[in-house]
N, C-alpha and C positions, 0 to 999 in steps of 0.2 A: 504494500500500500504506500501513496503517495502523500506524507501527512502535508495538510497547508493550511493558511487560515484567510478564509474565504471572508471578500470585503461584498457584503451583499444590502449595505446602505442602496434606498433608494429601486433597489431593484425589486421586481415582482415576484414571489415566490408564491407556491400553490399546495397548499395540503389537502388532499381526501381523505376524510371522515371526520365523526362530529361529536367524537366521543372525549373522556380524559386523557387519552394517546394523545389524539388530535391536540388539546387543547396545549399541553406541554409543549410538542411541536410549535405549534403557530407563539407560545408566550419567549421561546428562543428565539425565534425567527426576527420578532417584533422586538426584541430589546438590542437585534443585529441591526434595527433600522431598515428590514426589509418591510418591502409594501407584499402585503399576505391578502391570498383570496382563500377562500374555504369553499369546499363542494359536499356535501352532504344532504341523505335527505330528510335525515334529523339533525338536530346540535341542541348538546349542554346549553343549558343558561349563560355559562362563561361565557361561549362563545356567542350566543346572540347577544346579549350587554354590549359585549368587545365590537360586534358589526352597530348595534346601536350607536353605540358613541363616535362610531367612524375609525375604528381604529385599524377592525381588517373589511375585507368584503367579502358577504359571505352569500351561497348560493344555496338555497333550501332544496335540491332535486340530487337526484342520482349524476353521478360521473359520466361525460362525456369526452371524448377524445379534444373534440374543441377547447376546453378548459385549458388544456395546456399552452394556447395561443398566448406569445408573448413571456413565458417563465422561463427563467435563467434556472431552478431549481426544483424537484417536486419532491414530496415527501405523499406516500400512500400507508393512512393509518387507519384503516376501516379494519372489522372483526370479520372482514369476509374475501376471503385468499382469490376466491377470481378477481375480485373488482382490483384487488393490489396488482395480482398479477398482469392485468390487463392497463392497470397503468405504468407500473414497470416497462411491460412490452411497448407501447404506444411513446412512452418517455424515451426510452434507449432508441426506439426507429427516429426519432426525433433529434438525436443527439444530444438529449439534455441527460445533464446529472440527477439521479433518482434514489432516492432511500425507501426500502421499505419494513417498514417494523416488523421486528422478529422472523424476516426473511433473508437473511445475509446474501445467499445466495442469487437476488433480486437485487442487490443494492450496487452502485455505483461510488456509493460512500457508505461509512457511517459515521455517525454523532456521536462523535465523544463525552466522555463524563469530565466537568471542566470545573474548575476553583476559576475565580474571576476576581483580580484585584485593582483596580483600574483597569488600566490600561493592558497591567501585568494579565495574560489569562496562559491558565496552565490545562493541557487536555491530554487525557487517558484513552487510549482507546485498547481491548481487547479482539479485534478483529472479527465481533458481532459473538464471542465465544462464550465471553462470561461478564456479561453487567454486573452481576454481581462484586466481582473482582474491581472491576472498576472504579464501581463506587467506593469499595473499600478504599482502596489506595485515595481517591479524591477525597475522603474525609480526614485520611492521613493528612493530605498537602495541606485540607482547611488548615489545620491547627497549628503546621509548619509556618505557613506561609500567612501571616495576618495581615489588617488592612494598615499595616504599618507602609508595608509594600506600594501600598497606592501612591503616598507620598512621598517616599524614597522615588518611586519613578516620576513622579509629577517634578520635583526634582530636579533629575537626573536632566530631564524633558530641555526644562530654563538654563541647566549651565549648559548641555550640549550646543544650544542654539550662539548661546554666548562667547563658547569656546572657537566652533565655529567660524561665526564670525570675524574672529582674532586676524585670519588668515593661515594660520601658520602649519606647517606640513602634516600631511594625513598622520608618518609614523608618530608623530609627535602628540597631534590628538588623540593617538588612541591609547600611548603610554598614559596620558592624562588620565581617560575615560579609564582603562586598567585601576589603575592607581586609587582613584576615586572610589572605586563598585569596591575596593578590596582595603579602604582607608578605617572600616569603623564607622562610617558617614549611615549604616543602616541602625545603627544600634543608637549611634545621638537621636536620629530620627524618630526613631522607637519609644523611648526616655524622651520627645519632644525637648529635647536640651539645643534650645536656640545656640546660646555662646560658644558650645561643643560643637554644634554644627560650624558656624561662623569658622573658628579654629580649624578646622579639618580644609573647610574650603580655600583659606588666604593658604595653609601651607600647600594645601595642593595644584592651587588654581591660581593665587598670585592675591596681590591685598585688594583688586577691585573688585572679590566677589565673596559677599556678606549676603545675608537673606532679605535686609533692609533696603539695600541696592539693587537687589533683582526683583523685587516688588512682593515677595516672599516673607512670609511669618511663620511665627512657630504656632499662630495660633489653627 
């Protein structure tokens, strides 16, 4: 498998079925900033709220090959193996990328079990073999990995752009950017210890770069 991390802002992605599969599908999908249609010809309350409010679009009838007009993406999460399998078929004659639940065999991808710290996102996949494992391990990282990490990389984000900017030669940036990730700079961050931070960046970075100057606080 090819892992990658797919930028699906903005783009149209399509789930069938209208169940709690469904609905977890489409609540990933929508927090990627994908524009989501739904085909079913029932749906959860969840999902009719979510098309009330405009959030996805949702299609009260059975699956048609047409639906997939215009998706970068499908996911088939119905409790019924032709209708997946037949969007499977229809999706791959199409060339699009297709996942289907608890069909590995059908899928083009699958969705990883994923920690999300900002920007930071960490994904597990067992190769559709054992969710369960998965998740284990992704509860492991929750506890490893805190939302300290958000701002360690929000961060990171401000001096890179900074550094950057300096001009000064790639090897030279990334001995910085080394040095930096590997300074203690996560653990002041962690302990919100402003002055600790301050300190780690003027030795590492040079005296013009404090949290007060970059528009940065500890709060």
């Amino acid at each position: 498998m090819y892992p990658i991390v797919l930028n699906l802002h903005g783009k149209r992605c399509l789930v069938v079925g209208g169940g709690d599969v469904a609905l977890r599908k489409v609540q990933s999908l929508r927090s990627s900033g994908a524009q989501v249609s739904v085909v079913a010809p029932v749906a959860i309350e969840e999902l009719r709220l979510m098309a009330s409010s405009g959030e996805i679009v949702l299609f009260l009838r059975n699956y048609g090959e047409s639906d997939l007009d215009g998706a970068v993406l499908v996911i088939a999460a119905t409790d019924d193996r032709k209708v997946n399998s037949a969007v499977s078929s229809d999706a791959r004659r199409r060339g699009m990328l297709v996942n289907v639940v608890d069909s590995p065999g059908e899928c083009d991808f699958y969705v990883p079990s994923v920690v999300v710290r900002g920007d930071l996102v960490l994904a597990i996949s067992t190769g559709g073999k054992s969710p369960a494992l998965a998740r284990k391990i992704r509860e492991d990282l929750e506890r490893e990995y805190g939302t300290e990490y958000e701002r360690f990389l929000t961060l990171m984000g401000v001096f890179r752009r900074k550094v950057l900017a300096e001009g000064a030669g790639a090897d030279q940036n990334r001995q910085k950017f080394e040095l930096l990730v590997r300074s203690g700079l996560l653990d002041a961050v962690r302990r919100d210890d402003a002055e600790e931070i301050d300190r780690i960046l003027q030795r590492t970075l040079g005296p013009d770069y404090a949290l007060n100057k970059l528009g940065e606080s500890s709060e």
